[in-house]
C-alpha positions in Angstrom: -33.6 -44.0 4.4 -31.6 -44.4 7.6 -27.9 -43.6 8.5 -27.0 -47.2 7.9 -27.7 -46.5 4.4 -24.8 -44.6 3.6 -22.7 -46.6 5.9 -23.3 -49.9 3.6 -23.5 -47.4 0.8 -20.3 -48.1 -2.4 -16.9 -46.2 -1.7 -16.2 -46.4 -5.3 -17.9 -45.5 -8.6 -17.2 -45.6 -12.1 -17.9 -43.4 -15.3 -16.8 -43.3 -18.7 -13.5 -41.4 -17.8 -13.4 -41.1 -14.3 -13.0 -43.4 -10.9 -14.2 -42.2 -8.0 -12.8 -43.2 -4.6 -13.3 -42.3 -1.1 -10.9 -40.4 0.9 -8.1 -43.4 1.0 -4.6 -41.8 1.9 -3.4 -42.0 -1.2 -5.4 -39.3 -2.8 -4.2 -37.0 -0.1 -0.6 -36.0 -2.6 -3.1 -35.1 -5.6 -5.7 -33.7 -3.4 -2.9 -31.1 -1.9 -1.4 -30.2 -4.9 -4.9 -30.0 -6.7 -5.8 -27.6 -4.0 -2.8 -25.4 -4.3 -2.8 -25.4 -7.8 -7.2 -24.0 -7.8 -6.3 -21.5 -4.8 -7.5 -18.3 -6.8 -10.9 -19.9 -7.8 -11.3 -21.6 -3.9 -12.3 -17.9 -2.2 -15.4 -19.4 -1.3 -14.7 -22.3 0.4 -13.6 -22.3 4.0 -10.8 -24.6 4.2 -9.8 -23.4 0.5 -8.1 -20.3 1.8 -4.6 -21.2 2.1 -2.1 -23.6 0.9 -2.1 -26.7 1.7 0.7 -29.5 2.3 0.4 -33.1 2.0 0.4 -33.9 6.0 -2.8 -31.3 6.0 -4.4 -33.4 3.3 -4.0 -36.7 4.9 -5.1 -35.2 7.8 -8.4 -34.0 6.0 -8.6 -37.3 4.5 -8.6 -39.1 7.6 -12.0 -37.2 9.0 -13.3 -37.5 5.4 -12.8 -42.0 6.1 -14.4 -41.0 9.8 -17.5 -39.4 8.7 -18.1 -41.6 6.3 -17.7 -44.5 8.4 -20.3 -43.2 10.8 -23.4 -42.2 8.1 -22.7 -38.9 8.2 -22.2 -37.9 4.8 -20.4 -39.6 1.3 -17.4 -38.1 0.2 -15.3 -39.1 -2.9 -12.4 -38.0 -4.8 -12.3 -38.1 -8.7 -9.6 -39.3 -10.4 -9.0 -39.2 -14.5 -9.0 -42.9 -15.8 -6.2 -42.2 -18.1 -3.2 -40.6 -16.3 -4.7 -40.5 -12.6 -4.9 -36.6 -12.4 -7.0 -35.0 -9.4 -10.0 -34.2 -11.0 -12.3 -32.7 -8.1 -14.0 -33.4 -4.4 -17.5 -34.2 -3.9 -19.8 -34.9 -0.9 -23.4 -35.5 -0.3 -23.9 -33.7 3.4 -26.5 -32.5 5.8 -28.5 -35.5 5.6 -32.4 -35.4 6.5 -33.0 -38.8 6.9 -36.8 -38.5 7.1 -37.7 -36.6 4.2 -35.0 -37.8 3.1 -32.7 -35.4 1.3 -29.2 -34.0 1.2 -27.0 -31.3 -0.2 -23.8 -31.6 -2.2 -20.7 -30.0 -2.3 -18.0 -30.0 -5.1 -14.9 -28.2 -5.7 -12.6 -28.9 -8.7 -9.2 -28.7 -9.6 -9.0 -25.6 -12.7 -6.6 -27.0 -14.5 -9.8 -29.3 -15.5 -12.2 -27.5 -16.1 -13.9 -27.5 -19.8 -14.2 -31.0 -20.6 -17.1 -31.8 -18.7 -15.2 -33.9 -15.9 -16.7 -32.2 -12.9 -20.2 -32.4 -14.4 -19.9 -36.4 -15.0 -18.4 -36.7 -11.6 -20.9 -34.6 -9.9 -24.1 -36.6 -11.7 -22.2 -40.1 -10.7 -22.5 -38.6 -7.2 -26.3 -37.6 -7.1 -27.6 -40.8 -9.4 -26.0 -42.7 -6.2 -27.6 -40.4 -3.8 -30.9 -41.0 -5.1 -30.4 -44.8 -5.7 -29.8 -44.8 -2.3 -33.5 -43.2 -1.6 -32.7 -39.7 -1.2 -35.6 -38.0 -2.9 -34.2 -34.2 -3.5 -30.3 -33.2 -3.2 -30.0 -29.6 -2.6 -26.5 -27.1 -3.4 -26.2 -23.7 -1.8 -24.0 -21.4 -3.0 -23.1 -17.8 -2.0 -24.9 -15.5 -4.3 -21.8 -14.0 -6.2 -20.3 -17.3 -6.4 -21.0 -17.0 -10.2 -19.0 -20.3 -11.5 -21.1 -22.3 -8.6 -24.5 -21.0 -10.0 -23.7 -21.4 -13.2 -22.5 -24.9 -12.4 -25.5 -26.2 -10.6 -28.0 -24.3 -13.0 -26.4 -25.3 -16.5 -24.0 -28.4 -15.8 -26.4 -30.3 -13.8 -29.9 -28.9 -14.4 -31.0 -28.1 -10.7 -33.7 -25.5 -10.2 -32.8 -21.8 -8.8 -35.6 -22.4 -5.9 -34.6 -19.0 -3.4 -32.3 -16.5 -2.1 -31.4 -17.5 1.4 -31.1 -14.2 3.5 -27.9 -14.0 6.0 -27.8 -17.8 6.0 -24.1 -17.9 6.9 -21.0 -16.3 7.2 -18.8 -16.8 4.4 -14.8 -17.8 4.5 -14.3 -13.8 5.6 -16.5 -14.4 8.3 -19.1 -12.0 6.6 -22.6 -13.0 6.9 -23.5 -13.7 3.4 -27.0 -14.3 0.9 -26.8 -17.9 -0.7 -29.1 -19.3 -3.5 -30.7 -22.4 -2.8 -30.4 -24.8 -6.2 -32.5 -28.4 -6.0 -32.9 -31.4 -7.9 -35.7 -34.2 -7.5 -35.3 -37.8 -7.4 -36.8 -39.0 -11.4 -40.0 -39.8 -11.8 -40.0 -44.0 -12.3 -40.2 -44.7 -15.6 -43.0 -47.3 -15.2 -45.4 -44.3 -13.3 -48.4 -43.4 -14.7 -48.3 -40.2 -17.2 -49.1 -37.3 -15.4 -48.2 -38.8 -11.9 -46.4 -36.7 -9.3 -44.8 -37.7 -6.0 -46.8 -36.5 -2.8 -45.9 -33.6 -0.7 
């Protein structure tokens, strides 16, 4: 897998109820109010700590379209088929291009939550990521983050792997534990029973 991978990589995606687009400028309005609206819920997340108006969002936006546009990571923003509605932010990061693997981020908008719309958008993200060649796609989350475990663990069927000691600081600036989650690229279908991929 190399950077220019994700370069040439979709900027849109499709699901049953959602479409996902990268960061153009016009999801910066939803993304804002989306933000403000999930502020209670958002104490994990750095740049989740505050309210937010729309110049900050098209601001964010714009180094979203930059990263992307140099291989650094993918970022999109899901978006309810039927009425448009801000459903969440996702983004495949830290990219090992050797091994190759990444980890993914998500944060979604409350007023969602329930109906399985994070979950679809999240699994249209990593079925990309490993079309693309990535072979395991990593989330961390801080340890009491309990909707974020829960998430990775029971929505999308990663494995708990470790506790990572004093990894990072957390949106206080408190060093903080984090549990590592992971999920592996499927086995081909047309492998031989009992196959596994190499270390």
């Amino acid at each position: 897998m190399e950077r220019r991978t994700l370069i040439q990589a979709p900027r849109e995606l499709h699901t049953p109820r959602l479409r996902l687009v990268w960061p153009v400028p016009e999801v910066a309005a939803p993304f804002a109010e989306s933000l403000n609206a999930s502020l209670p819920a958002l104490r994990f997340i750095h740049w989740g700590q505050h309210a937010v108006d729309r110049a900050w969002a098209e601001r964010f936006c714009e180094g979203g379209r930059a990263l992307v546009n140099e291989g650094d990571c993918l970022i999109f923003h899901a978006l309810r088929r039927d009425d448009g509605a801000h459903v969440g932010r996702i983004d495949l990061h830290s990219f090992d291009f050797h091994t190759p693997r990444a980890e993914i981020g998500y944060v979604g908008d409350v007023r969602q939550s329930g109906q399985g719309l994070m979950r679809e958008a999240v699994r249209a993200v990593m079925d990309l990521g490993f079309s693309l060649g990535l072979v395991r796609i990593e989330a961390i989350s801080e340890v009491d983050n309990t909707r974020a475990l829960h998430f990775a663990e029971h929505a999308l069927g990663m494995v708990r792997e470790g506790r990572l000691h004093h990894r990072e600081r957390d949106a206080q600036g408190r060093l903080c534990d984090q549990w590592m989650f992971a999920a592996l690229a499927p086995v081909p279908s047309s492998a031989p029973q009992g196959a596994a991929a190499s270390a």
